[in-house]
Structures are given as structure tokens and as C-alpha cells.
C-alpha positions in Angstrom: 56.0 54.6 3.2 53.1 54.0 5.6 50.9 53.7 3.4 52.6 50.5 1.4 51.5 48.3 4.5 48.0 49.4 4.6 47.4 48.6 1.2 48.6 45.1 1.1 46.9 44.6 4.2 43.6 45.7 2.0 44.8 43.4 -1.1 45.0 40.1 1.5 41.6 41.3 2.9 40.5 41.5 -0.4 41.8 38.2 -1.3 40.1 36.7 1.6 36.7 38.1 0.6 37.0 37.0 -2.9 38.2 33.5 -1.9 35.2 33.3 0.5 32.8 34.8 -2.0 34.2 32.2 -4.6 33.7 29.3 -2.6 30.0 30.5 -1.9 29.1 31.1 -4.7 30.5 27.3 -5.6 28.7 26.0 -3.2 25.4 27.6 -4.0 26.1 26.6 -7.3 26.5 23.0 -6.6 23.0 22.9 -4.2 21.3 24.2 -7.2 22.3 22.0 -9.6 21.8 19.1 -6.8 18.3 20.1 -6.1 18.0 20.5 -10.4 18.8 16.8 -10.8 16.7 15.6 -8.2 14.0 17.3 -9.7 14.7 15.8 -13.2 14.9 12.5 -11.8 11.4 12.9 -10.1 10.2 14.1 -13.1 11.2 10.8 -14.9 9.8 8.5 -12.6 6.6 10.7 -12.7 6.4 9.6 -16.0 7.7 6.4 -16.1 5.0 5.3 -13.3 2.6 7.6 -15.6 3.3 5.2 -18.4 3.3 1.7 -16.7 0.1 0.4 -16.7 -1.1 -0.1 -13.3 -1.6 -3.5 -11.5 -5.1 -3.5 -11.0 -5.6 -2.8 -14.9 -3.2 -5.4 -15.6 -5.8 -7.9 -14.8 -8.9 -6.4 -15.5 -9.9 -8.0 -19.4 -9.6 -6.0 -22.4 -12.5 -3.3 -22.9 -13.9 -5.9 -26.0 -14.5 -9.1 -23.4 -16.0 -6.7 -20.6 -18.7 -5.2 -23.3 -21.6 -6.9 -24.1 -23.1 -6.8 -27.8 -25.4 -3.6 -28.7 -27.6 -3.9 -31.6 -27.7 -1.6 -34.3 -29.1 1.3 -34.4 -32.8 1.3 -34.8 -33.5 -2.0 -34.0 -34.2 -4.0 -30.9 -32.7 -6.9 -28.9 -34.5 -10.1 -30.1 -36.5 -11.9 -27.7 -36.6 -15.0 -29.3 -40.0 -15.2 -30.3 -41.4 -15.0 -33.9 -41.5 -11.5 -35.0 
């Protein structure tokens, strides 16, 4: 009959452990996924800033206004004289 004790003494023991391990796990569980969103959210502001065009190329003027006419190929810039 000695025995009886001892082993529900083990079983609440056990209990304990697996409670503790339980809520350890849990929390582990919930840092991850914490530290997982955080990093998703980063990730979307990465490339929402990515896609916004910045301020100082806001107000530069399109490529075509900053560019200055070329001739063709082969020929050269007139001078204005007669040719």
C-alpha cells in the first residue's frame, strides 16, 4: 500500500511539469509568432517606402524636359550657317 502514495505523488509531479512545459511552450509560441508579424510588417513598409516615389524625385521634371534634343545619327548639330 506504500506504494499507492508514491505514485500519485509522481502523477501531480508530473502534472506540474507538463503544466509548466505547456505554458512554455505557449509562450515561446506566442514570442515567435510576435517577432513573425513584426517582421511581416517591416517587410511591408520596406516596400511600400520602396514604391513611393521619393520627395526629391517628386520635383525633379520628367526625364523628357531635362533632355536636350540629339540629332540623328550621322549627322551634325547645325550651326546656323549655310551648309
Amino acid at each position: 500500500m506504500s506504494s499507492r502514495p508514491m505514485r500519485r505523488a509522481g502523477r501531480d509531479l508530473e502534472s506540474t511539469t507538463d503544466v509548466a512545459a505547456v505554458e512554455l511552450t505557449s509562450r515561446t509560441l506566442e514570442a515567435a509568432a510576435a517577432e513573425m508579424a513584426a517582421r511581416l510588417q517591416a517587410g511591408i513598409r520596406e516596400r511600400a517606402a520602396a514604391r513611393r516615389p521619393s520627395p526629391k524625385s517628386a520635383a525633379a521634371p520628367p526625364p523628357s524636359a531635362q533632355q536636350s534634343v540629339q540629332p540623328a545619327p550621322g549627322r551634325t548639330t547645325p550651326t546656323g550657317g549655310i551648309a
